[in-house]
C-alpha positions as CSV (number, residue, x, y, z in Angstrom):
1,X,0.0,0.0,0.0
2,X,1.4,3.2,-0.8
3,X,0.1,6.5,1.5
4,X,0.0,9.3,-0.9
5,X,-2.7,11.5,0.8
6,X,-0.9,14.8,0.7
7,X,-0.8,18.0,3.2
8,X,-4.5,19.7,2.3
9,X,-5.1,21.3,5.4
10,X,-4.5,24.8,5.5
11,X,-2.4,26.2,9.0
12,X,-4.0,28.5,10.8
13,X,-2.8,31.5,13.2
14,X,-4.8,30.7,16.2
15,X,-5.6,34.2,17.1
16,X,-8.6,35.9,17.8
17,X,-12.0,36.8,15.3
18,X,-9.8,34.4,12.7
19,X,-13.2,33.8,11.5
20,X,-14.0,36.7,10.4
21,X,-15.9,37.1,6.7
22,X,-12.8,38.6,4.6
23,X,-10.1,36.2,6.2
24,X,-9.4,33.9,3.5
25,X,-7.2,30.6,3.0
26,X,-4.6,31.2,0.6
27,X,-5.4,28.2,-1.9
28,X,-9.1,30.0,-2.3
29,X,-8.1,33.2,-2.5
30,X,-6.2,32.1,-5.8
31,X,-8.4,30.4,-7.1
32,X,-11.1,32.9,-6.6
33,X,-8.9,35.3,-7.9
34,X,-7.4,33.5,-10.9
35,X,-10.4,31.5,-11.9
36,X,-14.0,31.9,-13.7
37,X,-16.6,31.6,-11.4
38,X,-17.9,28.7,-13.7
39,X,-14.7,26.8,-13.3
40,X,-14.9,26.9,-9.4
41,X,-17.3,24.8,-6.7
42,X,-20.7,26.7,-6.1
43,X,-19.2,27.5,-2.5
44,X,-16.0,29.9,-3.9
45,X,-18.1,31.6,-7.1
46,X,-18.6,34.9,-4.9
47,X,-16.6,37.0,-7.0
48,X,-13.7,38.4,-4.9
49,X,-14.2,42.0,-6.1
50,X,-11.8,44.9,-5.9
51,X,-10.7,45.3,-2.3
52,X,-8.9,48.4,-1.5
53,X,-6.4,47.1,1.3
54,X,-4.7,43.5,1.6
55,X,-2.6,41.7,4.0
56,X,-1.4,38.2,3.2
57,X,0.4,36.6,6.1
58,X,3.6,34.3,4.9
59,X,6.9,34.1,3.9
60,X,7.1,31.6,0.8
61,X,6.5,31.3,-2.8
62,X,2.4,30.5,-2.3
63,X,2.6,34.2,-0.5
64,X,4.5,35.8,-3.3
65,X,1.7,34.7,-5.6
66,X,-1.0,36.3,-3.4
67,X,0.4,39.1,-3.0
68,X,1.0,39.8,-6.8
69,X,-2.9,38.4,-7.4
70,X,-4.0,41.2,-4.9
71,X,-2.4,43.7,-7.1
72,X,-3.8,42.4,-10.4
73,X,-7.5,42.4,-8.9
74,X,-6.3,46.5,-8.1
75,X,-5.9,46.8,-4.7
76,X,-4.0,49.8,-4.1
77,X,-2.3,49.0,-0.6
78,X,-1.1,45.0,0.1
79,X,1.0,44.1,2.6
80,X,2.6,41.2,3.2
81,X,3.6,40.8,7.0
82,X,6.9,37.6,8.0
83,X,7.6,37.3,11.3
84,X,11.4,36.9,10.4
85,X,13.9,39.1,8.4
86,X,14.2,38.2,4.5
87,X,17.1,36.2,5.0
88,X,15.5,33.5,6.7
89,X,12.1,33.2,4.1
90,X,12.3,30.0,2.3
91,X,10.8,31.3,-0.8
92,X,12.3,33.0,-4.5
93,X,14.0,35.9,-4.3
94,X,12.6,37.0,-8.0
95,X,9.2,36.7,-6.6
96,X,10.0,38.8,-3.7
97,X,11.8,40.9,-6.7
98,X,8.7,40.8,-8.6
99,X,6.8,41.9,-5.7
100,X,8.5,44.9,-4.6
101,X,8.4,45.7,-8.3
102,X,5.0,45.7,-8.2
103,X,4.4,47.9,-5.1
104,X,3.8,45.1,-2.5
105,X,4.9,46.6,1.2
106,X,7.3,43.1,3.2
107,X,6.9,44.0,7.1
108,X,9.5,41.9,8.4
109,X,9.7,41.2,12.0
110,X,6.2,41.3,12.5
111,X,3.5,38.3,13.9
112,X,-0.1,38.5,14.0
113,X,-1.9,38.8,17.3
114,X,-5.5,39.8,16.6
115,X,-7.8,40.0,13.4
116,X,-9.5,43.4,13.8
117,X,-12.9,44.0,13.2
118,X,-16.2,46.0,12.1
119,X,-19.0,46.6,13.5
120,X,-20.9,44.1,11.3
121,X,-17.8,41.4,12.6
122,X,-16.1,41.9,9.1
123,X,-12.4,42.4,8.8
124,X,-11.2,45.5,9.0
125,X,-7.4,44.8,9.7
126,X,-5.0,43.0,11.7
127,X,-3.1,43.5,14.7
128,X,0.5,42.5,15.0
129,X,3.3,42.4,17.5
130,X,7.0,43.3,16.6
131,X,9.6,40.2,16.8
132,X,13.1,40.1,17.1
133,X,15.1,37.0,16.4
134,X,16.4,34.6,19.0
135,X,18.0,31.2,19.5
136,X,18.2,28.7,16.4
137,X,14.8,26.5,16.8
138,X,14.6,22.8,15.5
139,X,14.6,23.8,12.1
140,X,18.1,25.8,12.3
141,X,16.4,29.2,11.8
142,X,16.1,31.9,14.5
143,X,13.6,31.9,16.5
144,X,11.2,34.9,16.6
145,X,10.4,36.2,20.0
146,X,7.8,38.7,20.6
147,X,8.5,42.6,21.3
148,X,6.4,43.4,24.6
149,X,4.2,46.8,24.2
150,X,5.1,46.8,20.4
151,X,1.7,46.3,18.8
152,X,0.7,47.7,16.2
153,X,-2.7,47.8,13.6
154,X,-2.7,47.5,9.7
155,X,-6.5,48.3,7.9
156,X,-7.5,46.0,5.3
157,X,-10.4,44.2,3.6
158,X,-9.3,41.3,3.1
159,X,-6.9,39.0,5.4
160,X,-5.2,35.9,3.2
161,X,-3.6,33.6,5.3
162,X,-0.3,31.4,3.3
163,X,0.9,29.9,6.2
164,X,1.7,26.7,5.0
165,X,-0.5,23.2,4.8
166,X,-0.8,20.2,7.2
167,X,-1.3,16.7,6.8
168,X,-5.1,15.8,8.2
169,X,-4.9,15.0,11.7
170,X,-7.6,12.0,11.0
171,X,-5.5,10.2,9.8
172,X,-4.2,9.4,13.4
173,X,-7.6,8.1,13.9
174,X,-8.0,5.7,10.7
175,X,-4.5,4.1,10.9
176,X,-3.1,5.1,14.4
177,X,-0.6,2.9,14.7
178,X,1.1,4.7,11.8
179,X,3.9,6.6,13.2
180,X,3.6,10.1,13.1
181,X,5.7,13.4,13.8
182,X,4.1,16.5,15.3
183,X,2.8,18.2,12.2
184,X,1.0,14.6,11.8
185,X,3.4,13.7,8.4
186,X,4.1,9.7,8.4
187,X,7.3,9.4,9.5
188,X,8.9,7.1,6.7
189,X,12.7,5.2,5.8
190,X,14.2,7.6,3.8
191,X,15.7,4.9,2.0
192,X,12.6,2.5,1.1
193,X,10.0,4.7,2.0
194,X,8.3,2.2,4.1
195,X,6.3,3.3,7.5
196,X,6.7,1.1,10.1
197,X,3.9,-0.9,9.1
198,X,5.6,-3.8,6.8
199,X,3.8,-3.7,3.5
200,X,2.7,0.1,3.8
201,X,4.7,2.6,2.0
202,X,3.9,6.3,1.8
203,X,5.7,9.5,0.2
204,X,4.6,13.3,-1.1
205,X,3.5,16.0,1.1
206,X,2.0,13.6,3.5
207,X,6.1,12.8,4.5
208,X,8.0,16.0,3.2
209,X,5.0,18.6,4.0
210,X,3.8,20.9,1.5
211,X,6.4,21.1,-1.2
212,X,6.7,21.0,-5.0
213,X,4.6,18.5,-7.3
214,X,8.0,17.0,-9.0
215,X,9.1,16.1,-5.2
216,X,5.7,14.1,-4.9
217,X,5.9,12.5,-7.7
218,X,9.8,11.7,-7.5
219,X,8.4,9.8,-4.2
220,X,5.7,7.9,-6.1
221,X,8.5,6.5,-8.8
């Protein structure tokens, strides 16, 4: 058996009023944005429209193209807000090229803390904290750690959230004695791809995380 289920859950920020109408996932927003409404699910045919102000959170290439698809549906102020400096951002510099280009504003340095909103509950911006870099973490980058009484508020319309994907937590529920790290990605031999059920093989995002097609498919062969 091969595991090829991918990483199709969209992260979230886990602060408050993340609910809010106008706070959308990143994978919808471009689609929305890029799409015909007749190509699209009956659920993501509300056109997105033309909003004014735009904050995408994020700090890789699925950001970049947010960002640049804000522009293009004429939003006159998008900002994109990474809570690290641009030398740690995993993404390509041309995009980030491309996007400066184009007008996009990069707060760097900068978490979010609190969707702001209106009086009918819709977003009307978001409230960050300023970071400063710390200790290496797990992954070998520093570590941001918040700036105490260094909040600060940026309006917008429209919240798009590129964060990164997950692998579905359920699946720690259909096959739970599948070994598991703790972003819930099968934990694999990097040499045979096998879990450590014998017999049950698995590869793709649902191993490596969200990452290029080619890698998923260089898992498969």
């Amino acid at each position: 058996v091969f595991v090829g289920i991918g990483a199709s859950e969209g992260a979230r920020l886990g602060i408050p009023n993340e609910d809010a109408p106008g706070v959308i996932a990143a994978t919808e927003f471009l689609v929305r944005a890029n799409l015909p409404p007749e190509d699209l699910p009956a659920e993501l045919q509300t056109p997105l429209g033309a909003p004014r102000r735009v904050v995408v959170v994020g700090g890789g290439d699925t950001s970049m193209d947010c960002v640049r698809s804000a522009r293009r549906l004429g939003a006159e102020e998008v900002t994109l807000v990474y809570r690290r400096t641009e030398a740690e951002m995993q993404g390509r510099v041309e995009e980030r090229t491309h996007a400066l280009e184009e007008g996009v504003r990069f707060e760097y340095l900068a978490s979010p803390v609190e969707v702001i909103v209106g009086p009918g509950g819709e977003v009307a911006g978001l409230r960050c904290v300023r970071m400063r870099l710390g200790e290496p973490d797990d992954t070998g980058r520093a570590r941001p750690e918040p700036v105490p009484g260094s909040e600060f508020d940026i309006p917008a319309e429209v919240l798009v959230l590129a964060i990164g994907y997950n692998v579905d937590p359920e699946w720690g529920e259909i096959v739970p004695t599948l070994t598991r790290d703790r972003w819930h990605r099968l934990v694999v031999d990097p040499e045979t791809m096998q879990t450590n059920l014998p017999g049950v093989f698995a590869g793709g995002d649902d191993v490596n995380g969200a990452d290029l097609v080619v890698t998923a498919l260089a898992d498969a062969h």
